[in-house]
N, C-alpha and C positions, 0 to 999 in steps of 0.2 A: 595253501590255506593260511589265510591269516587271524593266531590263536590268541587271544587276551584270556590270561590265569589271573584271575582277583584269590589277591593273599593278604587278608589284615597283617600282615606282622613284616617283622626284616628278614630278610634272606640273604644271603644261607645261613641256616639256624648250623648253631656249633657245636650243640649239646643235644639235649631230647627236644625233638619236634617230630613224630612222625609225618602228621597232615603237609609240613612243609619240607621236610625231603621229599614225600611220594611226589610232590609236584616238580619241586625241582628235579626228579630223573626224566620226569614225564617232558617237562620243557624243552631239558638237550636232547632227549630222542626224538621228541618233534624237528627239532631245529639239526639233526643228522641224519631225518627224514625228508629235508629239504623244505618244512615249512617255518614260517616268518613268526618269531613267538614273541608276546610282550606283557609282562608282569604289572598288574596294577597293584602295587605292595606301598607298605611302611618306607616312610621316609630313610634313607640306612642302605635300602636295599641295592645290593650290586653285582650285576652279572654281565657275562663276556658272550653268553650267546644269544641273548634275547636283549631288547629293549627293556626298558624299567620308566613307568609312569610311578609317580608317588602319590600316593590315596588320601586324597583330603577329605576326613568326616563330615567336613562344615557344607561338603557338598553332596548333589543327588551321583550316583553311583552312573546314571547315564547320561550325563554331562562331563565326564571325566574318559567316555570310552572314545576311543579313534575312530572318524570315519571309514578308515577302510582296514576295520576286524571283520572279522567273519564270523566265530561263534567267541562266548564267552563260556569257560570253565569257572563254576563255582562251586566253593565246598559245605556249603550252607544254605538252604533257602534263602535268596532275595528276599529283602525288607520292601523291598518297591518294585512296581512293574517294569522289565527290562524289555526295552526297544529292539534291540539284538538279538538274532538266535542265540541260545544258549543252553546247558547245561548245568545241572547238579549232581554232587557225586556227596552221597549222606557218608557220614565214618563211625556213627555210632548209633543207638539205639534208640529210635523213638522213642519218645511217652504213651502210655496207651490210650487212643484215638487221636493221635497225632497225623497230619495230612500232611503231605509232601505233595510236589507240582509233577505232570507226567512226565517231563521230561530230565527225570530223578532215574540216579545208577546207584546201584547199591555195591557193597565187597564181598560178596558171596553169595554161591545159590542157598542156601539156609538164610541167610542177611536179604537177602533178598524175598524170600516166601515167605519170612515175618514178616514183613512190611509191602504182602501182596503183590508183589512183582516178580520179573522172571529176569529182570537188566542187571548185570552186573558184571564187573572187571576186578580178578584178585591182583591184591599187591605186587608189584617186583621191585627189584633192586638195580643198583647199577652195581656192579661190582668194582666197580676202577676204585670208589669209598671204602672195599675193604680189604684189598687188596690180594693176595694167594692165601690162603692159610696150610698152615702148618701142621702136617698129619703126625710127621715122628717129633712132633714136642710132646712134654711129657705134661698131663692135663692133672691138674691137680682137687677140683672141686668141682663141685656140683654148682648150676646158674639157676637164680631170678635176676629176670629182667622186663621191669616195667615198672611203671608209679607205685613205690610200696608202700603211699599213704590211700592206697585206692581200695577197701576191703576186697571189694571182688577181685581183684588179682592176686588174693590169697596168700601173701606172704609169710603168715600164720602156719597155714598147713603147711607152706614150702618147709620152714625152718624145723617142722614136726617130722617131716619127712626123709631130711637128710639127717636130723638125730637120729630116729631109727634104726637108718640104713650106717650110720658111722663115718658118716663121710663130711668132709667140709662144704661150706656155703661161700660162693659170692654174689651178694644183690648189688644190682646194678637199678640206682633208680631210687636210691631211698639211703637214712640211717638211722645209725643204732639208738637215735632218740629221737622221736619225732611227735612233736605239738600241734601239727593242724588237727588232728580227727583226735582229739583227747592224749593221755599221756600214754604215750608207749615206748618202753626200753626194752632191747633186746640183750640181754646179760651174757648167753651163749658167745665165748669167746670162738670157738667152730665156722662161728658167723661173721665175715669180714664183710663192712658196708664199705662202697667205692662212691655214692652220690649220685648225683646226675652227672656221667661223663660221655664224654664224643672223641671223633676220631680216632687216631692212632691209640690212645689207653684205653678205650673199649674194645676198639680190635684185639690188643694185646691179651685183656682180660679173658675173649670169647675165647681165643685161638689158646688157652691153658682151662676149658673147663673140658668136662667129662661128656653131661648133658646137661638141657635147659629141663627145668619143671615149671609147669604151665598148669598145674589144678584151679583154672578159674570157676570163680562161682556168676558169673551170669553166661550168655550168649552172648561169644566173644564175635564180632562183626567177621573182624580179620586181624589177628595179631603179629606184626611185623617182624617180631622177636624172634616167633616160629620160623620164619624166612632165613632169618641171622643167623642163629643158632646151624640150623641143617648147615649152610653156607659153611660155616665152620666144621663142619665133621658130626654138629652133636646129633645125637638122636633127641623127641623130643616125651617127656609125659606129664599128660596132660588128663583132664574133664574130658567127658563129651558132650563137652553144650555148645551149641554155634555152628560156627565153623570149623573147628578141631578134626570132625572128621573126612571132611571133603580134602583137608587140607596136607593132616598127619597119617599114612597109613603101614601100615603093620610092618612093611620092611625097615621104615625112619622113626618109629617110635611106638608108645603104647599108649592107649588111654583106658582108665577106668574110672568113675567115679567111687573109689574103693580107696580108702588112703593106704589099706595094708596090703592092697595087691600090688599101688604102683612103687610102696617099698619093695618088697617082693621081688617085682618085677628087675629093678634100679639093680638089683645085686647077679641078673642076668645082664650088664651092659654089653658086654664083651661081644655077646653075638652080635650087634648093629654095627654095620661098616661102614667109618667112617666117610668112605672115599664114596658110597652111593648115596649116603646124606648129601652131600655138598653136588654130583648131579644130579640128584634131584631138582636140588635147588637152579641149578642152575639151566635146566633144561625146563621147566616150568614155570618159575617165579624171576624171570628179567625184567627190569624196566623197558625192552625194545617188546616185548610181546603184550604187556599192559600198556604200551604206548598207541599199539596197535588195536588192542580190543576200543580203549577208549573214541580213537578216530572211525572205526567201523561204525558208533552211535554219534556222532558228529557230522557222520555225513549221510546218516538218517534224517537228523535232523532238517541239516543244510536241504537235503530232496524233499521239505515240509512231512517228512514221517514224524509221528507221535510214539514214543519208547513207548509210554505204558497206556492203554486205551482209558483202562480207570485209574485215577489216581491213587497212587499207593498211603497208606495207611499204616499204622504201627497195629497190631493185636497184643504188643507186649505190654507187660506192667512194669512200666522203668523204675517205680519206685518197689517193686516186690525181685531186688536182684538175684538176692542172694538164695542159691542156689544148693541142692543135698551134696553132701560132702563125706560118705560115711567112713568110720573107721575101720 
């Protein structure tokens, strides 16, 4: 099969990109699967397993694709009608009555029944990016990790949470002052900000915390973090909105929407074990098994099937995110 992945940006991203790692694992499992894969990306972009076209905006999107693709991967609705089979993989929340095309995959069965569909492939990981982690280091803090100018991923309650509990903070994804969403300082010396980091210093960071806290306030699609995190040993606690609970369950972590239960809870760590976070992880969330699910609707497609008979649809209120959080 021959795979064209349209990616606005350059790859490989160094820092945070989720949407463009998940692809880039996706590619070399394709391409270790034996099929022929080619990046329509940002000028920059450069890879050893796939072909790389450079994405000129000045042009239509199907004058730029190769005669002999076969389906195209995209992570956003087409702006224009594509000539080529193809697919969409949505990564985040519609707006409410929002219309996506049928042949739309969502990251989750919850991510996917809000937006009236049954299609979908959860995340994985390649593991060779993070390479063994380390069970007898000794773990020093408690994790956020994600955009922490993003209210719904809660870094608020996080930093409220690990005060409680007496424990230290490291956010990955954010710092101790931050100007886009109005003025905010975090004064709590407890709290050590790390930025937007990748590779090896993120690894470093995971592979010394405790656990990840994940209290988000909307309906998380799929959070990659949760993947990471297990991967490393953590257990994770989190909400139950989204996909938290398809995801996280009871042996790898806890959810409540209760901020003094999943203190509470945090000062029980001990009983989660390490060594069945990580396979977990690793027996459910790879990149070879989301490589796989994706190709299963790819060659629905290619035998003229239709994923979703109606068009899926958002019912959420993307502007009503923010979600109960009690104390």
């Amino acid at each position: 099969m021959n795979i064209l992945i349209f990616m606005n940006s350059i790859l490989p991203v160094k820092k945070y990109g989720g949407t463009q790692r998940i692809m880039w694992w996706l590619a070399k499992e394709y391409n270790n699967l034996g099929h022929k894969v080619t990046f329509l990306s940002k000028k920059g972009t450069i890879c050893s397993f796939a072909d790389v076209i450079f994405y000129n905006p000045e042009k239509k999107i199907n004058e730029q694709i190769p005669e002999n693709i076969d389906i195209i991967h995209f992570n956003s609705t087409p702006k224009e009608e594509i000539t080529k089979p193809f697919i969409v993989s949505i990564r985040g929340n519609g707006r409410k009555g929002e219309k996506f095309l049928k042949n739309t995959v969502f990251l989750s069965k919850n991510h996917a029944e809000r937006h009236n569909s049954n299609c979908f492939v959860y995340n994985g990981l390649d593991f060779n990016d993070y390479g063994k982690p380390n069970f007898n280091k000794k773990r020093e803090h408690l994790l956020f990790l994600a955009k922490a100018s993003w209210r719904v991923k809660n870094l608020a309650g996080v930093i409220d949470i690990s005060k409680k509990s007496s424990q230290k903070l490291a956010v990955v994804g954010g710092n101790r002052l931050n100007l886009k969403m109005g003025f905010r300082f975090t004064p709590n010396l407890n709290v050590k900000f790390y930025g937007l980091v990748g590779g090896d210093k993120k690894n470093e960071i995971l592979n010394k915390s405790t656990a990840l806290l994940f209290p988000v306030l909307w309906h998380e699609p799929f959070g990659i973090a949760i993947i990471e995190a297990m991967y490393f040993g953590m257990p994770v606690f989190g909400t139950t909105y989204g996909s938290l609970p398809e995801i996280i369950t009871k042996e790898v972590g806890f959810l409540s929407n209760n901020k003094s239960e999943i203190t509470s809870e945090i000062k029980n760590i001990e009983k989660y074990n390490r060594t069945n976070c990580y396979e977990y992880v690793c027996d459910n969330f790879n990149s070879q098994i989301m490589a796989k699910g994706y190709l299963k609707f790819y060659e629905k497609i290619l035998n003229n099937e239709i994923l979703n008979n109606i068009a899926p649809f958002s019912n959420n209120d993307y502007n009503k995110k923010i979600l109960e959080f009690n104390h």
